[in-house]
VOPAGU-2260 file (C-alpha; in pm, 1 decimal, decimal comma):
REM VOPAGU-2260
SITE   aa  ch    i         X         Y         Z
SITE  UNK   A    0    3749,7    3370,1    -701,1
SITE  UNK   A    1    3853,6    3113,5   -1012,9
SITE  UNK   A    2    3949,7    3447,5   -1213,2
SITE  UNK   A    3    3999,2    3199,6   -1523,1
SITE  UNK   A    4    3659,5    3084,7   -1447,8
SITE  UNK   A    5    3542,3    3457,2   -1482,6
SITE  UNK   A    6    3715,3    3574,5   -1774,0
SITE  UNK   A    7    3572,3    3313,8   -1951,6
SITE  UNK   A    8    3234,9    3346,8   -1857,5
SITE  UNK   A    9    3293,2    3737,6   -1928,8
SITE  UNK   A   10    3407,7    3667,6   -2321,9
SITE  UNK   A   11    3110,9    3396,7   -2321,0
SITE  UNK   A   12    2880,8    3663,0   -2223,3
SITE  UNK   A   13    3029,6    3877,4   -2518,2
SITE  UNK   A   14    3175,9    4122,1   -2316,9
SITE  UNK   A   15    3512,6    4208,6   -2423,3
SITE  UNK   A   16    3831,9    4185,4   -2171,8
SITE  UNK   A   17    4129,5    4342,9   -2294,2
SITE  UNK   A   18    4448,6    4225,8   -2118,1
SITE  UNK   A   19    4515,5    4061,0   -1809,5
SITE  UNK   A   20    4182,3    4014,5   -1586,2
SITE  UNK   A   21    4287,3    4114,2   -1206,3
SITE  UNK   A   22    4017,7    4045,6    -929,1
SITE  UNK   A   23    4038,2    4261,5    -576,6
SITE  UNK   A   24    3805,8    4139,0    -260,9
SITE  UNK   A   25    3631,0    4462,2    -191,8
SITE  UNK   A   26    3419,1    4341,0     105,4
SITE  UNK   A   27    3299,4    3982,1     214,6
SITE  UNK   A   28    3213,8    3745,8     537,9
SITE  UNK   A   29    2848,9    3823,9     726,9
SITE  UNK   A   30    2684,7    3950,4     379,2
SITE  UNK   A   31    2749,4    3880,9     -25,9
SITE  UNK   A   32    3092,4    3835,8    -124,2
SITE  UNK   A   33    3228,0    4141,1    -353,7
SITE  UNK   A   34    3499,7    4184,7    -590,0
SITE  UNK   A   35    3669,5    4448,4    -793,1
SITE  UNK   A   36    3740,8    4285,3   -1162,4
SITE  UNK   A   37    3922,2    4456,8   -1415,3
SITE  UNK   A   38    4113,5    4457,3   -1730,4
SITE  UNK   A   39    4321,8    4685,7   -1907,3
SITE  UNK   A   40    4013,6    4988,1   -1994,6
SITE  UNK   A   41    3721,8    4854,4   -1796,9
SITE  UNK   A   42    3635,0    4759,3   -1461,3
SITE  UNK   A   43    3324,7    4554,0   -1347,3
SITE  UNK   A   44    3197,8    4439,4    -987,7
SITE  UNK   A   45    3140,0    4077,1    -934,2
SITE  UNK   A   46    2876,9    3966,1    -674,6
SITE  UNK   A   47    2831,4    3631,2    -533,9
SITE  UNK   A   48    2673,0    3433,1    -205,0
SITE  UNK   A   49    2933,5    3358,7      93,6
SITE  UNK   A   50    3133,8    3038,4      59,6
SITE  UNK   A   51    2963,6    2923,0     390,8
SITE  UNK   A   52    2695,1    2983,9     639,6
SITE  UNK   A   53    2421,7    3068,1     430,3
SITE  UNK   A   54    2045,8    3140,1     515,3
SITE  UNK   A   55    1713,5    3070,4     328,6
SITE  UNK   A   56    1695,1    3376,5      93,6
SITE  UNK   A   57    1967,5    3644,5     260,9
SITE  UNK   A   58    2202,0    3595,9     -37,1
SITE  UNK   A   59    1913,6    3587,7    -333,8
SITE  UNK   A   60    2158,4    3693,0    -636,5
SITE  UNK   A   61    1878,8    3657,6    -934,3
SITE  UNK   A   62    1699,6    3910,4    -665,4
SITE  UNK   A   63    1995,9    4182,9    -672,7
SITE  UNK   A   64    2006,7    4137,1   -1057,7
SITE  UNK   A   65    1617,5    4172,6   -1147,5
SITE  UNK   A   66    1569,6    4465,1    -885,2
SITE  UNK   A   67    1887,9    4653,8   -1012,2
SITE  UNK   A   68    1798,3    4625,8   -1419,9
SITE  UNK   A   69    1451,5    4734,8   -1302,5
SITE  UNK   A   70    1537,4    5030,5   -1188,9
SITE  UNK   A   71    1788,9    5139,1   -1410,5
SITE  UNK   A   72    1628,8    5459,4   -1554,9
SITE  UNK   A   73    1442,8    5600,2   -1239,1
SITE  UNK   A   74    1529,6    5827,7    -988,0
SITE  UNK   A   75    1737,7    5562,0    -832,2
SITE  UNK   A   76    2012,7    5558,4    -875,2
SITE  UNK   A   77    2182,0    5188,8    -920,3
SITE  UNK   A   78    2524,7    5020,5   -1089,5
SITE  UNK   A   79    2412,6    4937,8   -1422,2
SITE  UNK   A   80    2338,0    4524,1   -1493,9
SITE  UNK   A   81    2588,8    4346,9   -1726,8
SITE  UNK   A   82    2588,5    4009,1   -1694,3
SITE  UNK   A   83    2431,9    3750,9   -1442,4
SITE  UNK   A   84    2516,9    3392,4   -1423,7
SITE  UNK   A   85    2181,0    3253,0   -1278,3
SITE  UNK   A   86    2316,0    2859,7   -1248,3
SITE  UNK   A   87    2650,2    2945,6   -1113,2
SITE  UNK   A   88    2828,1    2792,5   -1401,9
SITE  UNK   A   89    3108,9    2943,3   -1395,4
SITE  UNK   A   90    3185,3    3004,8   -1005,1
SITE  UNK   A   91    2996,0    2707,7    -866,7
SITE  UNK   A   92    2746,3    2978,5    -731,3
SITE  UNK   A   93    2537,7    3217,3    -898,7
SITE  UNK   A   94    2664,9    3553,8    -986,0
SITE  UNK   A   95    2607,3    3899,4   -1101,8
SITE  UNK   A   96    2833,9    4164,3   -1274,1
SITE  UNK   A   97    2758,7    4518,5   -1225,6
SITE  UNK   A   98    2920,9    4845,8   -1331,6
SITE  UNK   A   99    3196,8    4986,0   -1127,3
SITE  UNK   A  100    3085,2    5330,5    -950,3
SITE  UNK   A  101    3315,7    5530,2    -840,0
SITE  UNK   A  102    3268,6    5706,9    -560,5
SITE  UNK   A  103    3306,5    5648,3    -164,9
SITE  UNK   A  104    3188,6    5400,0      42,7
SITE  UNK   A  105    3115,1    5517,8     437,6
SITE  UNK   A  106    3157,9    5191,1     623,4
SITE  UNK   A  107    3334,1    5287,7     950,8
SITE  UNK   A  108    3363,0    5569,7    1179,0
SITE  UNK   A  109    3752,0    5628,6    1011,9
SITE  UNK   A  110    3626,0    5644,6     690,3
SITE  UNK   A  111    3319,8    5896,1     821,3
SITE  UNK   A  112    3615,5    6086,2    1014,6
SITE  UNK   A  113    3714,6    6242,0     632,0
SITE  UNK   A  114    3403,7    6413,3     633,1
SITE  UNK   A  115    3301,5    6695,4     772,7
SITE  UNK   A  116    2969,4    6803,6    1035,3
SITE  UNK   A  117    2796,6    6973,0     728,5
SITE  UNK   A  118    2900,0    6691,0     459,4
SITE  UNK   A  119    2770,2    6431,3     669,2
SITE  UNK   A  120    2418,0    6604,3     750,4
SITE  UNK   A  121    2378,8    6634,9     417,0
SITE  UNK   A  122    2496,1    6281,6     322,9
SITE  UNK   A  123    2218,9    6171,9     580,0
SITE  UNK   A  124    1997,2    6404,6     419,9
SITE  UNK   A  125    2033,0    6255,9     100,1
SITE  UNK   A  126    1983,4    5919,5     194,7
SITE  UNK   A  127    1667,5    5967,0     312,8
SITE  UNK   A  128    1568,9    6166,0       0,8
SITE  UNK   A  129    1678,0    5815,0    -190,7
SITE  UNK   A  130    1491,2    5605,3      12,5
SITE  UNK   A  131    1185,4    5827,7     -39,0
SITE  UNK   A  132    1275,7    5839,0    -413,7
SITE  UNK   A  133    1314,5    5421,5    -414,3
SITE  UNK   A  134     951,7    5376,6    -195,0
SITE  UNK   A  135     770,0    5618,1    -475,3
SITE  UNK   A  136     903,7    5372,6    -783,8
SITE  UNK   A  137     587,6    5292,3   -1003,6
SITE  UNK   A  138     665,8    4910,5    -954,2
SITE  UNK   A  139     428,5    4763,7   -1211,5
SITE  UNK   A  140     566,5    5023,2   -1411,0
SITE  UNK   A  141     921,8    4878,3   -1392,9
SITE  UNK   A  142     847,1    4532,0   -1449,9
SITE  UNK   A  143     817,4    4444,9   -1070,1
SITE  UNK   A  144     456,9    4333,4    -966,4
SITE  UNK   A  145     582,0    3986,1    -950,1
SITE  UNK   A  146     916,1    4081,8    -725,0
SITE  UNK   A  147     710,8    4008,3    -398,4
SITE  UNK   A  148     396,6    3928,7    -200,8
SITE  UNK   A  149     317,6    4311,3     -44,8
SITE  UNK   A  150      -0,8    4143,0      39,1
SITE  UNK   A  151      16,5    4116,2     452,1
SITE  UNK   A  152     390,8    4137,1     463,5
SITE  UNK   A  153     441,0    4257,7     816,2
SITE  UNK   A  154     271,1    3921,8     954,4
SITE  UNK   A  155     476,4    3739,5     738,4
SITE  UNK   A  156     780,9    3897,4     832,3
SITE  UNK   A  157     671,2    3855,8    1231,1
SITE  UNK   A  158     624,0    3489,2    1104,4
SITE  UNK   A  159     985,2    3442,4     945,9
SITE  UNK   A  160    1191,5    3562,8    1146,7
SITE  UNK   A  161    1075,7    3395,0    1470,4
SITE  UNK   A  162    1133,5    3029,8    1226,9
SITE  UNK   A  163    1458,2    3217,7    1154,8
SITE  UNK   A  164    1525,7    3205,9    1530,9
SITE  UNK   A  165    1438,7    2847,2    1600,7
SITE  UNK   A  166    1677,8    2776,9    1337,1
SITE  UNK   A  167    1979,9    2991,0    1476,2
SITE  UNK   A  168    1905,6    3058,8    1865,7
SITE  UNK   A  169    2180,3    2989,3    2095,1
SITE  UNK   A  170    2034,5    3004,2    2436,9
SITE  UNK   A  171    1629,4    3083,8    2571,6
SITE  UNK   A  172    1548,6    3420,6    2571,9
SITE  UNK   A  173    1230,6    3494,6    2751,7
SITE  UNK   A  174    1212,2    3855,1    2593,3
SITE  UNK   A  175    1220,8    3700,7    2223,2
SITE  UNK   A  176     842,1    3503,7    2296,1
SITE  UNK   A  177     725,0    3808,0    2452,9
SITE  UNK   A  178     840,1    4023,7    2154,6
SITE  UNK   A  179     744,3    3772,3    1921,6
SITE  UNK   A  180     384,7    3712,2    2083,2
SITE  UNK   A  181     344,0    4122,5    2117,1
SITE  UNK   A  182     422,4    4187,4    1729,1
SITE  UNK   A  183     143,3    3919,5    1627,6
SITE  UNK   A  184     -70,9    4073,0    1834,2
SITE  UNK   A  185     -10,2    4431,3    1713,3
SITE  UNK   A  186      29,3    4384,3    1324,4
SITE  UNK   A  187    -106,3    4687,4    1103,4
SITE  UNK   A  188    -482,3    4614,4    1001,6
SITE  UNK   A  189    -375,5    4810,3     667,4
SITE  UNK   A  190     -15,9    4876,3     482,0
SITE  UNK   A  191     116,5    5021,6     155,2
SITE  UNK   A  192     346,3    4856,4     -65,4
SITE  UNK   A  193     686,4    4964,5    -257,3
SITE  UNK   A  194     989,3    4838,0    -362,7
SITE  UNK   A  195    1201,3    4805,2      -4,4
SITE  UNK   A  196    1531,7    4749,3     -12,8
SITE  UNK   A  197    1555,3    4550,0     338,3
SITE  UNK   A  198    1927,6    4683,7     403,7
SITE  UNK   A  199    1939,9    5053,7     423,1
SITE  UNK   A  200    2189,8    5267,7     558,7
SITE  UNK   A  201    2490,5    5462,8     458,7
SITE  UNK   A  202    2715,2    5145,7     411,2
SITE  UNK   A  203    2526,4    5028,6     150,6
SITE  UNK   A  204    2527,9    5333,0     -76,2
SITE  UNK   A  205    2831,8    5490,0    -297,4
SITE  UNK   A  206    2846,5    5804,5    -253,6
SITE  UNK   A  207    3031,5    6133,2    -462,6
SITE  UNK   A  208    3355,4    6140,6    -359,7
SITE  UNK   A  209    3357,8    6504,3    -372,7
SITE  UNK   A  210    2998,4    6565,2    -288,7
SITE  UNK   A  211    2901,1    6323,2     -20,3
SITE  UNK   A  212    2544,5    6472,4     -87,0
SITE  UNK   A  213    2498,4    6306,5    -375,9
SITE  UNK   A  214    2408,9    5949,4    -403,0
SITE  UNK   A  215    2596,3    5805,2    -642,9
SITE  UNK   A  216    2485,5    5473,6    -636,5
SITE  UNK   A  217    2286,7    5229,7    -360,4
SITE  UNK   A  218    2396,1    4835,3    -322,8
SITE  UNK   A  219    2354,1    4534,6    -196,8
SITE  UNK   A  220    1990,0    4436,1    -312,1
SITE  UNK   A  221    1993,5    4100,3    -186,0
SITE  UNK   A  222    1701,7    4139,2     116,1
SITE  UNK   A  223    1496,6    4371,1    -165,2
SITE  UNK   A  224    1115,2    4281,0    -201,6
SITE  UNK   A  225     770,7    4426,8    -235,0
SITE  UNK   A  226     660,5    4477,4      99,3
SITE  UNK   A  227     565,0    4760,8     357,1
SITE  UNK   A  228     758,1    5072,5     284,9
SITE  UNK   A  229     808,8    5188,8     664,4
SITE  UNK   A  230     970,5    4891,2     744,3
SITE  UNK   A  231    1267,4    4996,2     534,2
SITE  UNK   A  232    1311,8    5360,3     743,6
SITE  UNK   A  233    1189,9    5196,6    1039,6
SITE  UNK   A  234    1468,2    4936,6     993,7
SITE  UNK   A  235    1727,9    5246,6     888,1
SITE  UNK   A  236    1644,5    5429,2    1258,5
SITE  UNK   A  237    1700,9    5122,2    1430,0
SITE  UNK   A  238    2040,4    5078,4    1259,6
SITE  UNK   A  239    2129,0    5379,2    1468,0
SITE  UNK   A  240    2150,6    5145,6    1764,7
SITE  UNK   A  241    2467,6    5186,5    1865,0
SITE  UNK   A  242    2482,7    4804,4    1979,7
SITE  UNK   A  243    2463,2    4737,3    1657,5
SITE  UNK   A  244    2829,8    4729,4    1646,6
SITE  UNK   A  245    2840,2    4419,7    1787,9
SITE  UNK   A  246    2630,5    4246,8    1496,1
SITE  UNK   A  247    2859,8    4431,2    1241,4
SITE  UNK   A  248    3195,7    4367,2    1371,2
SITE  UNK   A  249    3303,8    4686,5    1367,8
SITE  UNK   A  250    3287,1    5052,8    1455,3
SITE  UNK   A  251    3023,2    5162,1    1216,3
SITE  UNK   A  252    2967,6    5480,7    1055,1
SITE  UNK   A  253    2603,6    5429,9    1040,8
SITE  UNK   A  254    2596,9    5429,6    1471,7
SITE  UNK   A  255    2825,0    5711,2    1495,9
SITE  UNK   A  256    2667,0    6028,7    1703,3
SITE  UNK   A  257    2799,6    6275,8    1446,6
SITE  UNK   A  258    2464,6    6128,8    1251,8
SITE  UNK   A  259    2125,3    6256,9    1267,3
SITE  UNK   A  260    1916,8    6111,9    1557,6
SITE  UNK   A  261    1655,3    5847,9    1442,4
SITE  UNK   A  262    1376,1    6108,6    1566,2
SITE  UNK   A  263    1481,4    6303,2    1304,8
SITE  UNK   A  264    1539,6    6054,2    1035,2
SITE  UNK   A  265    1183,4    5933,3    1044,4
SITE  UNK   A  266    1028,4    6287,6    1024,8
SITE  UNK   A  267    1241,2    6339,6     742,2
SITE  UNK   A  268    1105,6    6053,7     595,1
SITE  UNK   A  269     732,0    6140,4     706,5
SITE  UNK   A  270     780,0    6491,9     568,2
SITE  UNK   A  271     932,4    6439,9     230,4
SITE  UNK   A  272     721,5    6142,1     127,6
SITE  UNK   A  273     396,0    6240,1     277,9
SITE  UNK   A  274     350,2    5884,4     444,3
SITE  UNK   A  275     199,3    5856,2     836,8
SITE  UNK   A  276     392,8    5730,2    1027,6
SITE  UNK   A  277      74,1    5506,7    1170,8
SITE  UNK   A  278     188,2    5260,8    1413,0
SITE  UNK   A  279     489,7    5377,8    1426,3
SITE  UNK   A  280     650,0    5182,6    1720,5
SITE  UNK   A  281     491,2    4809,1    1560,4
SITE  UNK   A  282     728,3    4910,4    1260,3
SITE  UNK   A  283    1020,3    4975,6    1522,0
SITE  UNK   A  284     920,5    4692,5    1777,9
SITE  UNK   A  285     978,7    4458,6    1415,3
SITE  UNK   A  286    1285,2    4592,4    1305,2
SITE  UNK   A  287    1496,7    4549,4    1660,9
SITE  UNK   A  288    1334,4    4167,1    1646,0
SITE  UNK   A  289    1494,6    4104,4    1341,3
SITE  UNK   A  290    1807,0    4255,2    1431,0
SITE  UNK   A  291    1780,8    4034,3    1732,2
SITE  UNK   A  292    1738,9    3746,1    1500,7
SITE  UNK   A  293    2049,1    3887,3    1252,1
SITE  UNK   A  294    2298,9    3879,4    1596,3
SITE  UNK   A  295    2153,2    3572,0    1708,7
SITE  UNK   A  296    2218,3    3407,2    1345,0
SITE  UNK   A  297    2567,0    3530,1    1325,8
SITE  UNK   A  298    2660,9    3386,6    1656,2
SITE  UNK   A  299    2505,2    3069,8    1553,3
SITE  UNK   A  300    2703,7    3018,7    1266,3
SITE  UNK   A  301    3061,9    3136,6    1435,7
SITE  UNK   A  302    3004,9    2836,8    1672,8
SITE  UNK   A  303    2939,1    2625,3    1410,9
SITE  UNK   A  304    3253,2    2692,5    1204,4
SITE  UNK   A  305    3175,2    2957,6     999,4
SITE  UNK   A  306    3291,6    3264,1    1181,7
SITE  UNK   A  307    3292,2    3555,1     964,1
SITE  UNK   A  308    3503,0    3833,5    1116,6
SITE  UNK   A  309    3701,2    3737,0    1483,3
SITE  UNK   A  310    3382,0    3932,5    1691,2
SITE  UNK   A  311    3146,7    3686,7    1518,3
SITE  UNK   A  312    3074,1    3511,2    1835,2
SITE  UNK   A  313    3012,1    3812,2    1988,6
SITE  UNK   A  314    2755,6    3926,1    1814,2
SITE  UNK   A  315    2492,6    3787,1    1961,4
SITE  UNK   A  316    2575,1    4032,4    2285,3
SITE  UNK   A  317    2359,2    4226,4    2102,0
SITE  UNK   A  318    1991,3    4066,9    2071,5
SITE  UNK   A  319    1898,1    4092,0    2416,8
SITE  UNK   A  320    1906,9    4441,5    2371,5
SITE  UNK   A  321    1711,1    4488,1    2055,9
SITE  UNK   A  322    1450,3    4200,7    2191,5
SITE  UNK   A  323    1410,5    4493,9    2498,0
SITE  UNK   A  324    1401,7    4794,7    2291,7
SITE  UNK   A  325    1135,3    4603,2    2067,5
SITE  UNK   A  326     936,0    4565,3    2398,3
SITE  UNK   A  327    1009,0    4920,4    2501,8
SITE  UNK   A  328     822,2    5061,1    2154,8
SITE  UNK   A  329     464,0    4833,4    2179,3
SITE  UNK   A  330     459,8    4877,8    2556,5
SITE  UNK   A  331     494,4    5287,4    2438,1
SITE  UNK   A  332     209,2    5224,7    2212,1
SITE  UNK   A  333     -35,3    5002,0    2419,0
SITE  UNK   A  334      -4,1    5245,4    2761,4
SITE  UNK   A  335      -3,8    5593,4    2593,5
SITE  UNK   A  336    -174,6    5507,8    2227,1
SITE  UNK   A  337      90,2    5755,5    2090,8
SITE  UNK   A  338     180,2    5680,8    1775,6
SITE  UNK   A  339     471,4    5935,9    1670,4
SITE  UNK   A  340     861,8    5926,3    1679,5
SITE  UNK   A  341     896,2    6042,9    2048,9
SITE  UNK   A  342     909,7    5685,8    2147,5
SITE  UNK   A  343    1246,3    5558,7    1912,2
């Protein structure tokens, strides 16, 4: 971070910095680089794309900022917009500024460890409620019809992430073709469309510090889009994986046991926003392939020099096992023709 850079683009952009500008790395490495900014009364967050090892669209900041000042205003709830550097100008990369929320962020089980049984059920709870609230959004009515092609997005999405693999795979894996020849076989004749936020779980959110039921604020926008809504919670359950460690490089609070079971995450969801949870196990079958994919990609760009976190390499462990529990779900489907959440 060129803080120089940064305070000048902030007076440019006529916001006013009073004092010394100081700039803290909140979180960086697999996903969007973020930083604490702050002068002597007012504190911002800066967003901006990895230095390295970046993928076709995964770090989209012009999508963070149009989906976030969209929303601003609804039920969900978002760090207002205040200034986005579309040309990357000032950083050499593009950029956004954000208000600072204060609140806490559950990344790890430690930090999941300061709450209690009852705060996190009720944190879970509320996430799902947000979701819910964030798949309801009136899109058109925000400003968002153009934000994405909803139109056949689940075949697309089968379609881009298996070019995603050729792009990052490390090895063969016979269980990828047979996932990836299963899902275009079993793609949804029909679909509804939202805005999706193509990221969420607790890690992603702020929440109260005091009431961990309350959602103070979600993040990280990057993967957002118009597209299927159930891939979002179907994506969300399979985040409970607890493999999914490996891809994240750490011991996260989103895999943790203390956490409601996917089962009940998806009725939840099913309940609360009066969706069907139709073909159910396609929707899980395509979020463990792109988690596969994710792993895979991470791997792929540790061994080529851009190893983000010392398990990078390792992460990769991982997509064998999310390639079989893709398999697992549309076998479920095609022997039994059960379509409900017995099968996550």
């Amino acid at each position: 971070m060129d803080i120089a850079a940064l305070r000048d683009y902030l007076v440019g952009a006529g916001i006013d910095v009073e004092g010394e500008l100081r700039v803290e790395l909140i979180s960086g490495g697999r996903s969007n680089l973020t930083f604490k900014a702050y002068d002597d009364r007012t504190t911002w967050v800066v967003r901006r794309p990895p230095t390295s090892g970046l993928t076709p669209s995964a770090h989209d900041m012009a999508r963070e900022y149009t989906v976030t000042s969209r929303l601003a205003g609804t039920s969900v709830p978002v760090a207002a917009a205040v200034a986005f550097d579309a040309d990357g100008a000032a950083l050499g990369a593009p950029m956004t500024v954000v208000e600072y929320v204060e609140g806490s962020v559950i990344r790890d089980r430690a930090d999941l460890a300061t709450l209690t049984d009852a705060q996190v059920e009720a944190s879970a709870a509320a996430l799902v409620a947000t979701l819910v609230d964030l798949h309801a959004v009136d899109y058109r009515a925000a400003g968002l019809e153009n934000f994405g092609r909803p139109h056949e997005f689940v075949a697309r999405q089968v379609a881009l992430w298996a070019r995603q693999w050729d792009r990052v795979k490390t090895r063969d894996l016979p269980d990828f073709a047979a996932l990836h020849a299963a899902l275009s076989e079993a793609i949804p004749a029909t679909s509804d469309a939202s805005i999706i936020h193509g990221d969420f779980r607790i890690d992603n959110t702020i929440l109260d510090s005091e009431s961990p039921d309350i959602v103070r604020a979600v993040v990280d926008w990057e993967m957002s889009t118009l597209g299927d809504p159930l891939t979002d919670i179907a994506l969300m359950c399979v985040y409970r994986t607890p493999v999914f460690d490996l891809v994240l490089g750490a011991d996260a609070a989103w895999t943790s046991p203390r956490l409601p079971s996917p089962e009940v995450l998806a009725q939840r969801y099913a309940t609360l926003s009066g969706r069907d949870l139709a073909d159910w196990n396609f929707y899980l079958a395509l979020a463990n392939f792109k988690l596969g994919v994710i792993g895979e990609g991470i791997t792929h760009r540790a061994l080529h020099g851009s190893d983000a976190g010392g398990d990078a390499r390792r992460a990769a462990e991982a997509t064998p096992e999310f390639m079989a529990a893709g398999l697992r779900a549309l076998r479920t489907v095609s022997r039994t023709g059960h379509r409900s959440t017995e099968s996550l």
